[in-house]
DRENMARPA-560313 format. One record per atom (N, C-alpha, C, O): residue in three letters; x, y, z. Coordinates in steps of 0.2 Angstrom, whole numbers, plus 5000, padded with zeros to 4 digits. Atoms other than C-alpha are relative to their C-alpha. Example, Ala and Ser with C-alpha at 12.3 -4.5 7.8 and 13.67 -1.06 7.14 Angstrom:
ala500449945000 ala506249785039 ala500450065000 ala500950055003 ser499649944999 ser506849955036 ser499650055003 ser499950115004 
// end
This chain:
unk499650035006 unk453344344793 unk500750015001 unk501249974999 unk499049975001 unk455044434795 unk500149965005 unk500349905003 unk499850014994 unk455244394813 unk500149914999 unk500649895001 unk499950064997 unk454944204812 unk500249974994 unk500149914994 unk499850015006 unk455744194792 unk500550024997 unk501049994996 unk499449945003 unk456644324784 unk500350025002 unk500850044999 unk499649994998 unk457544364797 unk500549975002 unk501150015003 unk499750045000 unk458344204800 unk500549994993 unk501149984993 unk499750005006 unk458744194781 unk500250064998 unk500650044993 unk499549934999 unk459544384780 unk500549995004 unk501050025002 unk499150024996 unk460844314794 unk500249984997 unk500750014995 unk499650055003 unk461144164785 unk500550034993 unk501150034992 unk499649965007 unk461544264768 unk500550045004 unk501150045003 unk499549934995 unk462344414779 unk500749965002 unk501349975001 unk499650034995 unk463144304790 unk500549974998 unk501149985001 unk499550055004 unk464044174777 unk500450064996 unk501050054996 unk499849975003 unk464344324766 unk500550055004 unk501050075001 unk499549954994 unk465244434782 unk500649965001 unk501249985003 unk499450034996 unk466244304786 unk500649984996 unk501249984998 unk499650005006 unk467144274768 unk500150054999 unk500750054999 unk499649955000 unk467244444766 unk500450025006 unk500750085005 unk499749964995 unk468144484784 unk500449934999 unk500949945003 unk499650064999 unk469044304781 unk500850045000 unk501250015003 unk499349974998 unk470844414780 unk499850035006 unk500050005011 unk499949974992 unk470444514794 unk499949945005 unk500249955011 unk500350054996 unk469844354803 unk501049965001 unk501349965006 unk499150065004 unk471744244796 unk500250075006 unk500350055012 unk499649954996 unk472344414804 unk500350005005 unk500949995006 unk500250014996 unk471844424818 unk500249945006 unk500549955012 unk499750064996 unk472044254823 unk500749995001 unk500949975007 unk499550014999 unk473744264820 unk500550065005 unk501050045008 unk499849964994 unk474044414832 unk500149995006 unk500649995010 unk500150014994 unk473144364844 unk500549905003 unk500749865007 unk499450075001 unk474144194842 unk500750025004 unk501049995009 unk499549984996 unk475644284848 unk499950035007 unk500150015012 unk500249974993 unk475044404862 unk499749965004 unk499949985010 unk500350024993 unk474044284871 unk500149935000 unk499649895002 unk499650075000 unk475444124868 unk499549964998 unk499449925002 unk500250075002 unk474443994857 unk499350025002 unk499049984998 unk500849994997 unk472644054864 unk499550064996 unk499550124998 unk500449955002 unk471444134853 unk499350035000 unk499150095000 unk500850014997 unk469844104856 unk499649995007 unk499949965012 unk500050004995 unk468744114869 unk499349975001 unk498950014998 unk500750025000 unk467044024871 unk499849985008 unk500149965013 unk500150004995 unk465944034885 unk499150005000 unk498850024995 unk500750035000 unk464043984889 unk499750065002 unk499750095008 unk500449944999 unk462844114886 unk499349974999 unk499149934995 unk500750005001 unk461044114888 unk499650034992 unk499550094991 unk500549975005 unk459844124870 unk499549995000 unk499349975006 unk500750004999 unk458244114864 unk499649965007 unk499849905009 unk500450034995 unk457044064878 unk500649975005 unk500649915008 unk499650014993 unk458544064890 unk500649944998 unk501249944999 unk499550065003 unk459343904881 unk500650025000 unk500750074998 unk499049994998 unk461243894884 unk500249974993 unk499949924990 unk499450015002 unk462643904871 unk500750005001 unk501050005006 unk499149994998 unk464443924868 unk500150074995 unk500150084989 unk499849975007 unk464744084860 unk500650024999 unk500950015005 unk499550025003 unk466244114850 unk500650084999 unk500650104993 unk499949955001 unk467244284852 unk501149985000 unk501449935001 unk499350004999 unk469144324850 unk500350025006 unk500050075009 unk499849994991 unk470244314867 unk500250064998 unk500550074992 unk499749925001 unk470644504870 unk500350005005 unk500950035005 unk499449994995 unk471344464888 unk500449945003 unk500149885003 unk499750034997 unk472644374895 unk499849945006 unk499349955008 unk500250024994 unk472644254910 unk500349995003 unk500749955002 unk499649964992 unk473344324925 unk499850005006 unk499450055007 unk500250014995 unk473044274942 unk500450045007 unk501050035007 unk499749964995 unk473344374959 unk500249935003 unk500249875002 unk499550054993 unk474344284975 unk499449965001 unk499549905003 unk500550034996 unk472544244978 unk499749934997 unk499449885000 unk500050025005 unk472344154963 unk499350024996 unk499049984992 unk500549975006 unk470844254956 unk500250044996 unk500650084998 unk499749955006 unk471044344940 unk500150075002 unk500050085008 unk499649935000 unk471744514938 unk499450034997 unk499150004993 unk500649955003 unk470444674935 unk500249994994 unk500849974992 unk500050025006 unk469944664917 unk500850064996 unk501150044991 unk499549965001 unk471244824915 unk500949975000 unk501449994997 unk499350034998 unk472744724920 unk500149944994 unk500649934991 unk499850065003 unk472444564910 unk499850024991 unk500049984987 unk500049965006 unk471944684894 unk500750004995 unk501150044996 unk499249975003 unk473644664880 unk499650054995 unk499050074994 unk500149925004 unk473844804867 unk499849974995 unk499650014991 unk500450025007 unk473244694854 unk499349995000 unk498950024996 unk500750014999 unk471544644862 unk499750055000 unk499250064997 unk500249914997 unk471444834867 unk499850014992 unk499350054990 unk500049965005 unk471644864851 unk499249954993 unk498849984989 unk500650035004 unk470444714842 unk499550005006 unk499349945005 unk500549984993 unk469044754859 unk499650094994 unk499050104992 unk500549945002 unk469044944851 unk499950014993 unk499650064992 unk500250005006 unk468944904833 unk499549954999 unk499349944993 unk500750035000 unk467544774838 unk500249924994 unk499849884991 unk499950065003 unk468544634829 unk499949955003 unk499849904999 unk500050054997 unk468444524843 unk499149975000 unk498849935002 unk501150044998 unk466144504841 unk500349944989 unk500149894987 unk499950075006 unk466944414820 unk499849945001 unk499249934998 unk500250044997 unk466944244828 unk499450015000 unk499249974995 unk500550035001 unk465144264829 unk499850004997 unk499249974998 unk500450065006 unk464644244813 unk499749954999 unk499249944996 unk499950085003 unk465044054815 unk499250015004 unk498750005001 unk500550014997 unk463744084830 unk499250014996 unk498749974996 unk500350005005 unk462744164817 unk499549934995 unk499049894997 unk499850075004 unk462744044805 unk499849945001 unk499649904997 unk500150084997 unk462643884816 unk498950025004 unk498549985005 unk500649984998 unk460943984821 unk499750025008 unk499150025010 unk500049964991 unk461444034841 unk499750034998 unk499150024999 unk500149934999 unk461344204838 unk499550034992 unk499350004988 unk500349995007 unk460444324825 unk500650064998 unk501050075003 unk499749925003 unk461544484816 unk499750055006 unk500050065011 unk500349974992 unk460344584830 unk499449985004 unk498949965003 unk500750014995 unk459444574844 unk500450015005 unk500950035004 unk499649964993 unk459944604863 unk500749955002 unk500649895003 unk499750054998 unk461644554867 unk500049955003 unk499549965007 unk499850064995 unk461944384876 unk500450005006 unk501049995005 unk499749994994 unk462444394894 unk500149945003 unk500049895002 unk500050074997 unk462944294907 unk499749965002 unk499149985003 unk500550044998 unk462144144913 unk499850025008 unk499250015011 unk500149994991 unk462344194931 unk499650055001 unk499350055007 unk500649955001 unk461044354927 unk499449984998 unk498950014999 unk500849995000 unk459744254923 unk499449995006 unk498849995005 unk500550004994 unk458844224941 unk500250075002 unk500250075009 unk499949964996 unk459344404944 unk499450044994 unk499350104997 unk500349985002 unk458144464930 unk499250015002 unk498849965002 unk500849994998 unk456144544935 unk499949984993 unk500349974989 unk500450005005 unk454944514922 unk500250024993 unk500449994988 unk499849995006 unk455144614910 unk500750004997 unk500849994991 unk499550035004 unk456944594908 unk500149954997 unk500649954994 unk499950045002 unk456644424904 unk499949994991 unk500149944987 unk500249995007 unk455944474888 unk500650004995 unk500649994989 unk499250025005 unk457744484881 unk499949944997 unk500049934991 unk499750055002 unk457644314879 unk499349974993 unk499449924990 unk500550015002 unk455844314868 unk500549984993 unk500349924990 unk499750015005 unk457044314853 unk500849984999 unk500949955004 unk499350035001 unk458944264848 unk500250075000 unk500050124997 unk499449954998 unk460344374855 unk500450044994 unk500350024989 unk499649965009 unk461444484841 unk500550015002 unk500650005008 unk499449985002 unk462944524838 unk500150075002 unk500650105005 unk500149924999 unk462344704838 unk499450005002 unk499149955004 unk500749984994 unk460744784846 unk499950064999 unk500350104996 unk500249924998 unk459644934849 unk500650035006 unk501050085005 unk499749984994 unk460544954865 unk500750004999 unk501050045003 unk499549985004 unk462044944856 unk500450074997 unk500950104999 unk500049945005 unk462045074844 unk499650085005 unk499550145003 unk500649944997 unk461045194857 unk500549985009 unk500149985014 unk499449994995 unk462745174871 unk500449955003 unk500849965007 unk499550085000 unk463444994871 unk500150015008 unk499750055011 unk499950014995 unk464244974887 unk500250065006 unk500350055012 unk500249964998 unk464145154892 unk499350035004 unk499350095005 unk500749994999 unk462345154897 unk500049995005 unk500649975006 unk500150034994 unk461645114913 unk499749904999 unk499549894993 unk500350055000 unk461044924915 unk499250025000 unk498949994995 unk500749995000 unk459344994918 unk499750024992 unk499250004990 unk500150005006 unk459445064902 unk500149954996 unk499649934992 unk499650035003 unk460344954895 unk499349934998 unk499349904993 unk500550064999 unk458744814899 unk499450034995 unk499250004991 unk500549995002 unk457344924894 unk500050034990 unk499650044986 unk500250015005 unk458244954877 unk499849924996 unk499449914991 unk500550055003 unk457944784874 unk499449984999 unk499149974994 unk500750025001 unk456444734877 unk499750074996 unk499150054996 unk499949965004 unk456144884866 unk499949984993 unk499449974990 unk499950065007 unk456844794852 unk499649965000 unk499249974996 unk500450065000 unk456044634856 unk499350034999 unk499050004994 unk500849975004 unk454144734853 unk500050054997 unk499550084997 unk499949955008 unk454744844839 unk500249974995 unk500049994990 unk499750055005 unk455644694829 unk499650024994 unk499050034994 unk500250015009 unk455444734809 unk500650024998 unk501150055002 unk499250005004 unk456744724795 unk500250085000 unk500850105000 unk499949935000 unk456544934795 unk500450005005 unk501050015004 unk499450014995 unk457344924812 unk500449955001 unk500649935007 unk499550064999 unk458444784811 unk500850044994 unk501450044994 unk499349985004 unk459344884794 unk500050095004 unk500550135001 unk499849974997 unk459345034804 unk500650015006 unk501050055006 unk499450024997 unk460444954818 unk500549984997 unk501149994999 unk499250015004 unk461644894805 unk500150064999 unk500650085002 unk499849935002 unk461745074798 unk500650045005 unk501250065004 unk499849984996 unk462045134814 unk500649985006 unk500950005010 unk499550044995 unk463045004822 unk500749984996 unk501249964999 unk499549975004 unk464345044806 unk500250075001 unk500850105000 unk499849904995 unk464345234813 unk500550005006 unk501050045007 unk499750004993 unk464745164830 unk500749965000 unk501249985004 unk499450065001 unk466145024825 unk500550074996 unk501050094999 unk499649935001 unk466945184816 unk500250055006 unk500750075005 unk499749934997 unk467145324829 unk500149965006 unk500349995011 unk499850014993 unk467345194843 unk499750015005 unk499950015010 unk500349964993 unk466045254854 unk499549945005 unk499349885002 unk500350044995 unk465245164868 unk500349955002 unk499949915004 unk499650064999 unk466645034870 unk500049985010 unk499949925013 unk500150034994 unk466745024887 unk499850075007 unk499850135005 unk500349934997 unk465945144903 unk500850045005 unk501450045005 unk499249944996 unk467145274912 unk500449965003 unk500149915006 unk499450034996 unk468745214919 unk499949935002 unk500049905007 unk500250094999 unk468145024917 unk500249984991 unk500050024986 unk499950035005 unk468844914903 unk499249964997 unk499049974992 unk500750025002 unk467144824901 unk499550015007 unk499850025013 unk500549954998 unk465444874910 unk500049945007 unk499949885007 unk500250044994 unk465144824927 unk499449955002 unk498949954999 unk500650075001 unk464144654933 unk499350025003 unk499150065007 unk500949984999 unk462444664934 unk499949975006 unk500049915006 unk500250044992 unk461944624953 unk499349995001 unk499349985007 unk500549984997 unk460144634953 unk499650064999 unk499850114996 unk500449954999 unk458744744954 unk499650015009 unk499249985012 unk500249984995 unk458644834970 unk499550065000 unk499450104996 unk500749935000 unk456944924977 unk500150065000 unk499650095000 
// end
């Protein structure tokens, strides 16, 4: 009953209710990032949810766009400004997805949404990510965000996905209000965001 009800109708109130009350940080926000990254706030990009289905999900631009001689972008470290850096480690930039929220992409939790190009690189059981709608925040989240291994990083989901109830779902809020406070697990050693997932090698 939660999983295919309640849990939908807890975003929707949560979801509408977060986004009014963050609506000055949101005005903010936009307006920073308005300046830092010349007229460019937003950033939408096509993420696989539930059952693999493609969206647009809806985050705040934290990097610039800078291209070498070669004309491929610049490591993520280089095209980083001091505002995104700074709305990246205070987790300002996942706001925007509310609306994803809201429009019924995404849920409040469940396993991040990655990229599309990882989904023929997934075995079996990581597929199982997709059993439910992606979040905002996660087990895997609050248990080392993007300091984890991938390996871990897979098996906390599906985790999630066969433990789903409202008890663990307000325990990742609890906890993912801990983690957006001290900052931790923002991104893995000496990398601004976490390295691409290539596979699983035997």
């Amino acid at each position: 009953m939660y999983r295919n009800f309640f849990k939908r109708l807890i975003d929707l109130l949560l979801g509408i209710s977060g986004f009014l009350l963050l609506s000055p940080v949101f005005l903010t926000t936009v307006i920073l990032l308005f300046f830092a990254n010349k007229g460019k706030v937003f950033f939408f990009q096509r993420r696989p949810g539930l059952n693999g289905n493609i969206f647009s999900i809806i985050k705040f631009k934290t990097m610039r766009d800078a291209y070498g001689t070669d004309g491929t972008p610049l490591p993520d470290a280089e095209r980083l400004t001091k505002t995104g850096s700074f709305v990246r480690k205070t987790s300002l930039d996942e706001i925007p997805q509310l609306l994803n929220v809201i429009i019924g992409d995404m849920s409040l939790i469940g396993p991040r949404p990655l990229l599309t190009e990882y989904l023929p690189l997934y075995n079996d059981e990581q597929k199982q990510r997709h059993l439910v709608k992606p979040g905002i925040t996660g087990w895997a989240q609050v248990n080392g965000r993007n300091a984890i291994t991938w390996d871990q990083k897979f098996k906390f989901d599906v985790w999630y996905v066969n433990n789903l109830s409202f008890r663990l779902d307000m325990k990742i809020i609890l906890m993912t209000i801990r983690k957006v406070i001290k900052s931790e697990g923002i991104s893995q050693n000496n990398h601004v965001t976490m390295d691409k997932f290539t596979g699983n090698r035997p």
